[in-house]
ROLUMVO-486973 format. One record per residue: chain; z, y negated, x negated of N, C-alpha, C, O in turn; residue number from 1. Coordinates in nm, 2 decimals, m for minus. Layout:
REM residues N
<'A', <Z, Y, X>, <Z, Y, X>, <Z, Y, X>, <Z, Y, X>, NUM>,
...
This chain:
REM residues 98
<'A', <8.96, m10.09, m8.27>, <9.03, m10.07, m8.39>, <9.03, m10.21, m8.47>, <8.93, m10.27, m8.49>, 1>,
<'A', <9.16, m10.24, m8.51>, <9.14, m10.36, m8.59>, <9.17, m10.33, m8.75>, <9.21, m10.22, m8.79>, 2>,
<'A', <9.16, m10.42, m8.79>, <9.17, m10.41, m8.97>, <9.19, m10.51, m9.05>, <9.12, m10.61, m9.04>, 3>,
<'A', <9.31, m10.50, m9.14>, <9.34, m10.65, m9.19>, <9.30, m10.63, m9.30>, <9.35, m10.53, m9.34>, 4>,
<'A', <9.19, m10.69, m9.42>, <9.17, m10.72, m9.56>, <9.29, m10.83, m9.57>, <9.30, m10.93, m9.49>, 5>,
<'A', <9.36, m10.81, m9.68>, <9.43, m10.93, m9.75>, <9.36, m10.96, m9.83>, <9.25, m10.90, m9.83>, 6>,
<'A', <9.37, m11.07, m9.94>, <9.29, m11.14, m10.01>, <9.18, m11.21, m9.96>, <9.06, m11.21, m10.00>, 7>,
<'A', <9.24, m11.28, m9.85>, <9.05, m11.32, m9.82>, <9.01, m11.44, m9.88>, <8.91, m11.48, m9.81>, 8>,
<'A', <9.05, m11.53, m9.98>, <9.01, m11.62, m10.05>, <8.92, m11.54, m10.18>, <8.88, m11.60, m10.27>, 9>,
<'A', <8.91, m11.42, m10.17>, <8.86, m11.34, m10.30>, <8.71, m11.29, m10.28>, <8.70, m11.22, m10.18>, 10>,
<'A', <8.64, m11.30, m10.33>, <8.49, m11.24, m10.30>, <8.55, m11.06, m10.30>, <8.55, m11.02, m10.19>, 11>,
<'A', <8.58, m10.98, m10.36>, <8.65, m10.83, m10.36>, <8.68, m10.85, m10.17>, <8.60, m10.80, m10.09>, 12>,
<'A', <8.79, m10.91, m10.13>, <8.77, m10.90, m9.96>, <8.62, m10.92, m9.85>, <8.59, m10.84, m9.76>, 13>,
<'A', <8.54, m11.01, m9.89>, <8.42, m11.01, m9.85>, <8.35, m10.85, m9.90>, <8.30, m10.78, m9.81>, 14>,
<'A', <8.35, m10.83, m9.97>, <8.27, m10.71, m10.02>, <8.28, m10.61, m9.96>, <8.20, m10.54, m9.91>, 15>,
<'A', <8.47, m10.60, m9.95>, <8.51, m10.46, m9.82>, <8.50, m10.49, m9.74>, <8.50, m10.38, m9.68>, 16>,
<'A', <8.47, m10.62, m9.62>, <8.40, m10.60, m9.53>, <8.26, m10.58, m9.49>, <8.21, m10.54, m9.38>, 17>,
<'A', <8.21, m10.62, m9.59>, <8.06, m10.57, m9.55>, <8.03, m10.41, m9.60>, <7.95, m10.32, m9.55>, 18>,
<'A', <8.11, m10.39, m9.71>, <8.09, m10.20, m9.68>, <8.19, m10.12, m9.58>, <8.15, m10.01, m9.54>, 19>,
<'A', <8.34, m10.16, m9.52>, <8.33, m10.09, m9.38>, <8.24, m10.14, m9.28>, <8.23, m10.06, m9.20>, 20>,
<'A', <8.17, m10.24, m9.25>, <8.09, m10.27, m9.17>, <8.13, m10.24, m9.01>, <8.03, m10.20, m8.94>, 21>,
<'A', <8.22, m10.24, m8.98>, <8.29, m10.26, m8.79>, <8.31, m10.35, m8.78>, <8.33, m10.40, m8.89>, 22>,
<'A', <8.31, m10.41, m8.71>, <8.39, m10.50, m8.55>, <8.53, m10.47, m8.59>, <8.56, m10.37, m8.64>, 23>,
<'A', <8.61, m10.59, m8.56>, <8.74, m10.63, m8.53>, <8.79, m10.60, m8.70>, <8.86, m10.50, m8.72>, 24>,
<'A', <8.77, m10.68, m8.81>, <8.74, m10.67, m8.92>, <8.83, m10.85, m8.93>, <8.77, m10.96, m8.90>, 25>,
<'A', <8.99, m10.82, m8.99>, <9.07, m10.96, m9.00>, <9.05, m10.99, m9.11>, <9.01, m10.89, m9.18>, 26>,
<'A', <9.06, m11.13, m9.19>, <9.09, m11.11, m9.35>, <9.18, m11.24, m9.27>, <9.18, m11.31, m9.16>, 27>,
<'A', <9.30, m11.23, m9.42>, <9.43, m11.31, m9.45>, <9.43, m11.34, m9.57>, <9.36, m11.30, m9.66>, 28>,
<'A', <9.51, m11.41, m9.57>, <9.64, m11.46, m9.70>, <9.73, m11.52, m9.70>, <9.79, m11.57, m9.60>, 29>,
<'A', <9.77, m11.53, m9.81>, <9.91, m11.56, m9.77>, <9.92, m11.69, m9.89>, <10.02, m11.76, m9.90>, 30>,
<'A', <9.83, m11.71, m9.96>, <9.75, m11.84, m10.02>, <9.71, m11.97, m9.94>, <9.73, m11.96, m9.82>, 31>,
<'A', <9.68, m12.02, m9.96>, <9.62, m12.15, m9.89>, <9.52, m12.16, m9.85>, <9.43, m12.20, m9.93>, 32>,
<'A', <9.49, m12.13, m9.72>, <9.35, m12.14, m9.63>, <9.26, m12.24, m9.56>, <9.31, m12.31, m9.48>, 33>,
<'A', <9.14, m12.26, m9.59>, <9.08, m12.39, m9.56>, <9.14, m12.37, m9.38>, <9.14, m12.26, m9.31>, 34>,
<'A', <9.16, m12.49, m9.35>, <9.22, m12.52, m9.19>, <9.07, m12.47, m9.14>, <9.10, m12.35, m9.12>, 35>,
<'A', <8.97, m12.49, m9.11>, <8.88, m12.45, m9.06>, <8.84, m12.32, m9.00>, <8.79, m12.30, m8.89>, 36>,
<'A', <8.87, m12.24, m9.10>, <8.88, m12.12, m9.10>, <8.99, m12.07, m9.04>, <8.96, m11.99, m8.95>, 37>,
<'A', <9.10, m12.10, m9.06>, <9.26, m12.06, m8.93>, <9.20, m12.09, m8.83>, <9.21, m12.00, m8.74>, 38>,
<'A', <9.12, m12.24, m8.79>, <9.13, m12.28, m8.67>, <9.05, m12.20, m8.61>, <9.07, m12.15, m8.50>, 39>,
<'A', <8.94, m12.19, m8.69>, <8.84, m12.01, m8.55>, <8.84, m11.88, m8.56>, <8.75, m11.80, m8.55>, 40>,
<'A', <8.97, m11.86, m8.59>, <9.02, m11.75, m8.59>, <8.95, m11.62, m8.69>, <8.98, m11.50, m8.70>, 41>,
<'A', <8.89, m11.67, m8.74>, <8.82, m11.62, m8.88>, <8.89, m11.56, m8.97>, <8.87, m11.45, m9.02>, 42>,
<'A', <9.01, m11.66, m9.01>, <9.13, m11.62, m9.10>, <9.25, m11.59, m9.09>, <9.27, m11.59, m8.96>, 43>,
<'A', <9.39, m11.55, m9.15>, <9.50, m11.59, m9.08>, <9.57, m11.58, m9.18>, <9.54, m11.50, m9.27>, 44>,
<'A', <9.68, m11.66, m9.16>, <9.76, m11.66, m9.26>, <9.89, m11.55, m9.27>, <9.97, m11.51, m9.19>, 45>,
<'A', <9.86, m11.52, m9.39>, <10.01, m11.39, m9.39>, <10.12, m11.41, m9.44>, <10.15, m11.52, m9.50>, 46>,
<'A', <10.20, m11.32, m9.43>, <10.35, m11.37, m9.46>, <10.37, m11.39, m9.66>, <10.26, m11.44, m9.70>, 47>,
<'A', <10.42, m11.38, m9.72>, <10.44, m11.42, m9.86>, <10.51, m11.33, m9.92>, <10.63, m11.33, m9.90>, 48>,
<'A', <10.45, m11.24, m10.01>, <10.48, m11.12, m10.09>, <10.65, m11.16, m10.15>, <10.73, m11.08, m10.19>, 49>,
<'A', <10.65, m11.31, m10.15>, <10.80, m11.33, m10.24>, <10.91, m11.35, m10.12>, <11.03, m11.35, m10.15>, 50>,
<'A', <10.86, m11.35, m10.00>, <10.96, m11.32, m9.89>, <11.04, m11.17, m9.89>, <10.98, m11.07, m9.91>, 51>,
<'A', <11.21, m11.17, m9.88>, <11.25, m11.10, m9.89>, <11.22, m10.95, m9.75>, <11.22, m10.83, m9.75>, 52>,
<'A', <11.21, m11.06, m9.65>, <11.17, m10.97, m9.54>, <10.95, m10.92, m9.52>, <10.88, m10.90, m9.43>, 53>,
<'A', <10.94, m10.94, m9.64>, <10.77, m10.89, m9.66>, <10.72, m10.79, m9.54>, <10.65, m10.81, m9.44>, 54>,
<'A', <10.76, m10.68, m9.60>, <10.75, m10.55, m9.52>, <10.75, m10.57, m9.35>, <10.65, m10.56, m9.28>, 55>,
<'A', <10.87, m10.58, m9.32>, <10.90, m10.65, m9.16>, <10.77, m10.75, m9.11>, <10.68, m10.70, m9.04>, 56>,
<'A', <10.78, m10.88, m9.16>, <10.68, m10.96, m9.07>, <10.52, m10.93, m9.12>, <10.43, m11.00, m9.08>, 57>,
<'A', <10.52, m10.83, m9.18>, <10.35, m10.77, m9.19>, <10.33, m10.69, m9.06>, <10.25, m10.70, m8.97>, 58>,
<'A', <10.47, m10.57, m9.08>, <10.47, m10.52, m8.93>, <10.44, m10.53, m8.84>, <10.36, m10.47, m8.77>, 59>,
<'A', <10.57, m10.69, m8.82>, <10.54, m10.74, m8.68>, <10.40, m10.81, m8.64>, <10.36, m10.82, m8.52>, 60>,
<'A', <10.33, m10.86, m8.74>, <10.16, m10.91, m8.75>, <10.11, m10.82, m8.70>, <10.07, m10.84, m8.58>, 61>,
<'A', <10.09, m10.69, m8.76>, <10.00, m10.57, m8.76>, <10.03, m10.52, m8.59>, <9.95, m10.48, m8.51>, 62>,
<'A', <10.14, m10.54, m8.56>, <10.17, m10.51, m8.42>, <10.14, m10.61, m8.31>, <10.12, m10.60, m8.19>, 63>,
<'A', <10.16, m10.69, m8.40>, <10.11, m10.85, m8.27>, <9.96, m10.87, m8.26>, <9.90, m10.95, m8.18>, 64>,
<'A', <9.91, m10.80, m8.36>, <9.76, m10.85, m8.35>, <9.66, m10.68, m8.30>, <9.54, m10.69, m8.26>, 65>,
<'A', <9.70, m10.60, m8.31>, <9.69, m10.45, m8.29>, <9.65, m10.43, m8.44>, <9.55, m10.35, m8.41>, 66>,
<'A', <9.65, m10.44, m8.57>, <9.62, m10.39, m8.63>, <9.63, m10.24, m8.67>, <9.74, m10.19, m8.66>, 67>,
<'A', <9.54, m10.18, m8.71>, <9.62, m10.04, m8.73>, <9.55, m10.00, m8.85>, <9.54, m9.88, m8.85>, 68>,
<'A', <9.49, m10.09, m8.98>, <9.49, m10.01, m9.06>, <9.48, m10.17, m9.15>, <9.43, m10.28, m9.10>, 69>,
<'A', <9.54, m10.15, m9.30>, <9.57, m10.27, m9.37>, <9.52, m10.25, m9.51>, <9.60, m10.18, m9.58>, 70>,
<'A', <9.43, m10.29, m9.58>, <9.39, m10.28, m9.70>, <9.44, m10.44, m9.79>, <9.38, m10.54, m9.80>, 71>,
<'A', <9.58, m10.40, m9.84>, <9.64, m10.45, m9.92>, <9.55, m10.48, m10.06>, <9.59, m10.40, m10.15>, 72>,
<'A', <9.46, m10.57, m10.11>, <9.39, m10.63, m10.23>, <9.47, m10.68, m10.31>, <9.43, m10.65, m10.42>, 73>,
<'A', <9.60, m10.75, m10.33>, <9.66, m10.80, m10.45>, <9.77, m10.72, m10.45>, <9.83, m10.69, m10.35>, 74>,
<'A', <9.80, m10.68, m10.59>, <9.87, m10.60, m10.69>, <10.04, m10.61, m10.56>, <10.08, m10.53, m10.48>, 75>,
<'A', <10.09, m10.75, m10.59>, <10.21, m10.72, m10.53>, <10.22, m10.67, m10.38>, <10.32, m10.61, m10.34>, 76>,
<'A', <10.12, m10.70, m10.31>, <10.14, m10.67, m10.18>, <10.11, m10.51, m10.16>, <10.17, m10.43, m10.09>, 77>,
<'A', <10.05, m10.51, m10.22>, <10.02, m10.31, m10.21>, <10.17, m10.28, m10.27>, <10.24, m10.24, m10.18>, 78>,
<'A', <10.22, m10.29, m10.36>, <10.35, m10.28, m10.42>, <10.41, m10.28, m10.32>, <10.41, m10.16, m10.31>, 79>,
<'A', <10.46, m10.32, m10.23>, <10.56, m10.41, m10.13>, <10.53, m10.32, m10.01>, <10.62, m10.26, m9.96>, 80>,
<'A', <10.39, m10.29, m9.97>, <10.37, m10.17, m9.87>, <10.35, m10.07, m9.88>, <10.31, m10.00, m9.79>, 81>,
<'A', <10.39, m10.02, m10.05>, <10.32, m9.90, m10.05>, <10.51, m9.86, m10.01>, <10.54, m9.77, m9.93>, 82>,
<'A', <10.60, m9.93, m10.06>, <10.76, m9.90, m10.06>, <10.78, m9.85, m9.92>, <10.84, m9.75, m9.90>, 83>,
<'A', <10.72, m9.95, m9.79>, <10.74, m9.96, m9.65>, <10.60, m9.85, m9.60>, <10.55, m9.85, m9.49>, 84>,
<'A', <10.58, m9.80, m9.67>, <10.46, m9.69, m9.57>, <10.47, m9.64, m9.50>, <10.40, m9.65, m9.40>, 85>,
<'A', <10.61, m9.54, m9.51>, <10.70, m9.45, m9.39>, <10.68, m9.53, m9.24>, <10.63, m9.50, m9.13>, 86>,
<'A', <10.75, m9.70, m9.31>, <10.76, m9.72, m9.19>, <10.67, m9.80, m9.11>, <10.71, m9.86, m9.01>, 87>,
<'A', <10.54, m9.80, m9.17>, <10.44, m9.83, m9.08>, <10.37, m9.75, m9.06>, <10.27, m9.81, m9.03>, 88>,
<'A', <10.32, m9.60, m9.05>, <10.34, m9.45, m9.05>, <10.37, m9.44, m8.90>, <10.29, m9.42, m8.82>, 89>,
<'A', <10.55, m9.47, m8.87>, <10.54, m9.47, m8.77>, <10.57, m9.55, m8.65>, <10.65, m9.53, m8.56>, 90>,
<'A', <10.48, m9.65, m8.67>, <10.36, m9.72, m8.58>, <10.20, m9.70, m8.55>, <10.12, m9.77, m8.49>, 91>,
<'A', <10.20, m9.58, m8.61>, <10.08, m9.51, m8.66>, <9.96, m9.67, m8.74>, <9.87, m9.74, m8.69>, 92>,
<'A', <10.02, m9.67, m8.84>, <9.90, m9.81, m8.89>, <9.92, m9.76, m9.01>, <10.02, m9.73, m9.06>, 93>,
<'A', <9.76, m9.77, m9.06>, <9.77, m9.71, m9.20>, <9.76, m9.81, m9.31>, <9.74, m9.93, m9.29>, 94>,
<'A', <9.76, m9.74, m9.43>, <9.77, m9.85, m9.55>, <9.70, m9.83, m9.63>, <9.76, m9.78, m9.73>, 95>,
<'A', <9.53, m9.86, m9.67>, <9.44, m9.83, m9.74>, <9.43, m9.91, m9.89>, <9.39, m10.02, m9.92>, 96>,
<'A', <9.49, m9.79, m9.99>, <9.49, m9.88, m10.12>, <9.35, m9.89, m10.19>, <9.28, m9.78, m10.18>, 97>,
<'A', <9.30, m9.97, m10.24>, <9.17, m10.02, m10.32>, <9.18, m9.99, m10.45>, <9.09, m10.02, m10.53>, 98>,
């Protein structure tokens, strides 16, 4: 099972991962990431809440990477997926609001 935290430039993302506490545990953003962190796969960059196709290339992420459950941390991005739920629903990937 994998799991994307957004926000991961935020100490609030560090914190949910150490209270779910699993394996295969992603953080992103869609902010500006120390290159370090992209480069071992620690981080990843996400698509950009002000992109018209938002909803879509989270999808296709969550699907390219197996994610199957997404805890959206900043205000617009939960916005933006709570609209698309249905249709990540059915991809069976869920959408954990904070």
């Amino acid at each position: 099972m994998s799991i994307l935290i957004t926000s991961a430039n935020s100490a609030r993302a560090y914190q949910l991962k150490s209270k779910l506490n699993v394996d295969g545990v992603i953080l992103g953003d869609y902010e500006e990431l120390p290159a370090l962190m992209l480069k071992s796969g620690k981080m990843i960059q996400l698509p950009n809440p002000k992109s018209a196709s938002y909803s879509h290339q989270m999808l296709t992420l969550c699907l390219d990477r197996g994610i199957e459950t997404v805890y959206p941390l900043r205000e617009d991005e939960a916005t933006l997926l709570k609209e698309a739920e249905q249709l990540f629903k059915e991809y069976e990937i869920n959408i954990e609001y904070q």
